[in-house]
C-alpha positions as CSV (number, residue, x, y, z in Angstrom):
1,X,0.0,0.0,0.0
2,X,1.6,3.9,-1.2
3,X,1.5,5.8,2.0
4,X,-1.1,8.7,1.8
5,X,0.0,12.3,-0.2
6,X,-1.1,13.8,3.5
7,X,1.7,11.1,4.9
8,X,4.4,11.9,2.4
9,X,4.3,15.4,3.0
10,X,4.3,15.3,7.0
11,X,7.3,13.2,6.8
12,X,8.9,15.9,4.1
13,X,8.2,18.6,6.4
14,X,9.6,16.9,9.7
15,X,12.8,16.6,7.6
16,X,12.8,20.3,6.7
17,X,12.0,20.8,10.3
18,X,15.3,18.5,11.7
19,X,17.5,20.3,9.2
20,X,16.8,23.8,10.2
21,X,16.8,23.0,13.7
22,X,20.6,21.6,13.4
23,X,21.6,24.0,11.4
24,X,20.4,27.0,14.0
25,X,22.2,26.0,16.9
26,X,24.9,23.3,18.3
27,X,23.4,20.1,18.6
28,X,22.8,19.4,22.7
29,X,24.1,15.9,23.5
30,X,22.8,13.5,25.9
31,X,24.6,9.7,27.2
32,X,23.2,7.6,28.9
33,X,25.7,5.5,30.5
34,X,24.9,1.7,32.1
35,X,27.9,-0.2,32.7
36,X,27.5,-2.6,36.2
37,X,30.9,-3.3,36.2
38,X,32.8,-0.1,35.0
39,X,35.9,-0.4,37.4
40,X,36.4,-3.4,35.7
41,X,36.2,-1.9,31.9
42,X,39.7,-0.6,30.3
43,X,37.6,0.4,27.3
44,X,34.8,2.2,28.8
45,X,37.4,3.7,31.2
46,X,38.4,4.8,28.0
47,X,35.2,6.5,26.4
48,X,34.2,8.1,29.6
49,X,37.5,9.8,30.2
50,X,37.2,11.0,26.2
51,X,33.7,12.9,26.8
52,X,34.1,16.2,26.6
53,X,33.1,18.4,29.7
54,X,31.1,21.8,29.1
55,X,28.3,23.1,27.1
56,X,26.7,20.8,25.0
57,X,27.4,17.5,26.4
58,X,25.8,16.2,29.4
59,X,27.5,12.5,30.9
60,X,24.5,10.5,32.6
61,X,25.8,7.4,35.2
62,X,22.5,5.3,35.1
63,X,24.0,2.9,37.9
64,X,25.6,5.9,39.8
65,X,22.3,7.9,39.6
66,X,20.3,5.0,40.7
67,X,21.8,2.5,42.6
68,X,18.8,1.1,43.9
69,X,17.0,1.4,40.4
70,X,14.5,3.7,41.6
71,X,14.2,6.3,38.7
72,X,12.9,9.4,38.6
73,X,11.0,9.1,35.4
74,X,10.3,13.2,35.5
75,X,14.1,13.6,35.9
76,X,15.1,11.4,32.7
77,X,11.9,12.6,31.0
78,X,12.8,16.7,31.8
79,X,16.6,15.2,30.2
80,X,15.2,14.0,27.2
81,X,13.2,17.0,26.3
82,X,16.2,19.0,27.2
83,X,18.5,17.2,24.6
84,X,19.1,17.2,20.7
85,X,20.7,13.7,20.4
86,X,20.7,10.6,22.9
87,X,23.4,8.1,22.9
88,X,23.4,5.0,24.9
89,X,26.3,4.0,25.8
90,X,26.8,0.4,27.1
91,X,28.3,-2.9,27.2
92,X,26.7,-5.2,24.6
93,X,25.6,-7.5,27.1
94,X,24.2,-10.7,25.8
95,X,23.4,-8.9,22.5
96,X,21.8,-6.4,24.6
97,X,21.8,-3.7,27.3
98,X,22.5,-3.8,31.1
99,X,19.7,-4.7,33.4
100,X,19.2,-0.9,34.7
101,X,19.0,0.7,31.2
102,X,15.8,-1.8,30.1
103,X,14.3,-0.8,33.0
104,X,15.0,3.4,32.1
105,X,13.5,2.2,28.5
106,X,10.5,0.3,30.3
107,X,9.5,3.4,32.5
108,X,10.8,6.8,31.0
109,X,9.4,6.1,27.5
110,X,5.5,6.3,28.6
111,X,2.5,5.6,26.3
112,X,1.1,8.9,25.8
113,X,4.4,11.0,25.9
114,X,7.2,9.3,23.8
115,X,4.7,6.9,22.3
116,X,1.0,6.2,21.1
117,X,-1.8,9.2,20.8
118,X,-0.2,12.4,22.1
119,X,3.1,10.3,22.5
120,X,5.2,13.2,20.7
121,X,7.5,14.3,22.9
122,X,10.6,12.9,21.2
123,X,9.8,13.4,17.9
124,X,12.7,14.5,15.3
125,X,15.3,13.5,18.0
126,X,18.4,11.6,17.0
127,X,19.4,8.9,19.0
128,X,22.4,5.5,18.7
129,X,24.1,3.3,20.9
130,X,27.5,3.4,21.3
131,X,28.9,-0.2,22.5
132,X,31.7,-2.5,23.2
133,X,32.0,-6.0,22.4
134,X,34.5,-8.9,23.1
135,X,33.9,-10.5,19.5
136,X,35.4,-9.2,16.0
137,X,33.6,-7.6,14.0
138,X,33.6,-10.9,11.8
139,X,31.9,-13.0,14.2
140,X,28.7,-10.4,13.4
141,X,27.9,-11.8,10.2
142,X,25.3,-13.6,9.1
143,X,27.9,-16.4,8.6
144,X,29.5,-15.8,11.6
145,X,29.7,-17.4,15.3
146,X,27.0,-14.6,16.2
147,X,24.7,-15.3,13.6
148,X,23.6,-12.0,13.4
149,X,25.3,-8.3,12.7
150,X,25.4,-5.5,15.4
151,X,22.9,-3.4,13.7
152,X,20.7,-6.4,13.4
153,X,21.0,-7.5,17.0
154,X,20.2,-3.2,17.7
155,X,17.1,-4.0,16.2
156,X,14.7,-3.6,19.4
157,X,16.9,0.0,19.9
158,X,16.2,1.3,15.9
159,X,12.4,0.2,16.4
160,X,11.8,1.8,19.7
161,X,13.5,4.9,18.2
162,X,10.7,4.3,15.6
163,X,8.4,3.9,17.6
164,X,9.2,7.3,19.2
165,X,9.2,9.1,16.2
166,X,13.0,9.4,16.5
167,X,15.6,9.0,14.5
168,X,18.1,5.8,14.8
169,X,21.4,6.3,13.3
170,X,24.5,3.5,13.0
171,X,26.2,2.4,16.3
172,X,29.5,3.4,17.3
173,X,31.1,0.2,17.8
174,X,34.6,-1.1,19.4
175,X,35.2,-4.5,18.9
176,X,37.4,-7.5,20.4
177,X,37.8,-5.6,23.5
178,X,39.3,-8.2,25.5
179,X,42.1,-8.6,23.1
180,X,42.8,-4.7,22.7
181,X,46.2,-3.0,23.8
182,X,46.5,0.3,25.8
183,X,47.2,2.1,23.0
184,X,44.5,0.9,20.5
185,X,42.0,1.5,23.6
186,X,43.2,5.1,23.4
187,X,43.1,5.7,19.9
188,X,38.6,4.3,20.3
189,X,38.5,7.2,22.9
190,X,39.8,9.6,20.7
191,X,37.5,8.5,18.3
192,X,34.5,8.8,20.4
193,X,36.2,12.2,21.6
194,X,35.9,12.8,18.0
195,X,32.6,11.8,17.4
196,X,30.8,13.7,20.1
197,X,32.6,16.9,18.8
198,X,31.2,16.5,15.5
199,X,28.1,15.6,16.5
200,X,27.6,18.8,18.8
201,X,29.1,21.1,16.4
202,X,26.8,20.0,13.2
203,X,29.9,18.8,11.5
204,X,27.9,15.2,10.7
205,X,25.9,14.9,7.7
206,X,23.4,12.7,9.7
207,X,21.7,11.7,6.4
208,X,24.7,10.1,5.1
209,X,25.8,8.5,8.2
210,X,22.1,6.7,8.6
211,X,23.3,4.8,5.2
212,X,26.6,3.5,7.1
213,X,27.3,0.3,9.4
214,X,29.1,2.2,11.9
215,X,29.0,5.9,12.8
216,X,32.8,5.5,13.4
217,X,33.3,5.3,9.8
218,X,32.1,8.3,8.6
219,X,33.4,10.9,11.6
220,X,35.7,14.0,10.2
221,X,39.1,13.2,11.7
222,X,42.3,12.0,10.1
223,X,42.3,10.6,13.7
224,X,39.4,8.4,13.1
225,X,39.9,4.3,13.2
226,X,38.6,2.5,10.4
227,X,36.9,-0.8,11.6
């Protein structure tokens, strides 16, 4: 079934809408950080200590906030609203996220404010995960050990984005962490460093990184790894 003309031309106008509002001010970053076991992590040790601190960027310890996972939905809500971009960033437990950032998802994102009649709130928001994972990158292929590839296993995060009226754009990704040196692990949190930069400062062409795997390929730095 074609969608409607009245359809068509909504979704062309929320486009116009997202470009100008990029393109007026620097893009206001929110992570979302849930890692259970972060003394233990060289890599997100890493990431963390890349972020960069003032305007723009706001750093969000899920597990630190909440240690007894009693969140304050108007808190993360009043967040969300405040912010251009959301990132979660996270372990890629069992193909997934940790424990407490389902349970942000399964409380903050109400029916009737992100989702469903009136659910609007989040509309024209961009939003990606940014994960580790012990495996290669070729053990995410359909062929592979996994089975599956990291954007496919994301799936439930790009739908819920979808759901939201958001917008999902590639993961950025650091694989075979367990095997990774000191200075490799540096290098990722320059990237990320990188990344966030670019993403504040309007200096992604979002459209062309939704086409890519990984949003790691496509930041502006000779710096940048190529996975």
């Amino acid at each position: 079934m074609q969608p409607s003309t009245a359809r068509v031309c909504y979704d062309k106008a929320q486009r116009v809408i997202r470009k100008l509002h990029f393109n007026i001010h620097m893009a206001r970053i929110l992570i979302l950080f849930a890692h259970p076991a972060f003394e233990k992590s060289r890599v997100h040790k890493s990431l963390v200590k890349h972020v960069p601190r003032g305007d723009g960027i706001t750093f969000h310890d899920l597990y630190e906030a909440y240690p007894d996972y009693d969140i304050d939905v108007d808190r993360e809500q009043a967040l969300l609203l405040n912010h251009d971009i959301i990132i979660f960033q996270h372990p890629f437990y069992w193909y997934s996220c940790p424990a407490i950032m389902k349970q942000w998802l399964d409380l903050v994102l109400e029916h009737g404010w992100a989702y469903g009649r009136g659910g609007t709130q989040l509309a024209g928001k961009y939003v990606l995960n940014a994960i580790t994972a012990g495996g290669r990158e070729e053990v995410y292929q359909e062929s592979g050990y996994n089975r599956f590839t990291i954007r496919q296993l994301l799936a439930p995060f790009d739908q819920t984005a979808h759901l939201c009226k958001m917008i999902y754009l590639p993961p950025f990704v650091v694989h075979d962490t367990h095997r990774m040196d000191a200075a490799s692990i540096e290098r990722f949190g320059e990237q990320y460093q990188q990344m966030l930069i670019a993403l504040k400062d309007n200096n992604v062409t979002l459209a062309s990184a939704d086409q890519g795997k990984y949003i790691n390929e496509i930041i502006p730095s000779t710096k940048a790894l190529k996975l």
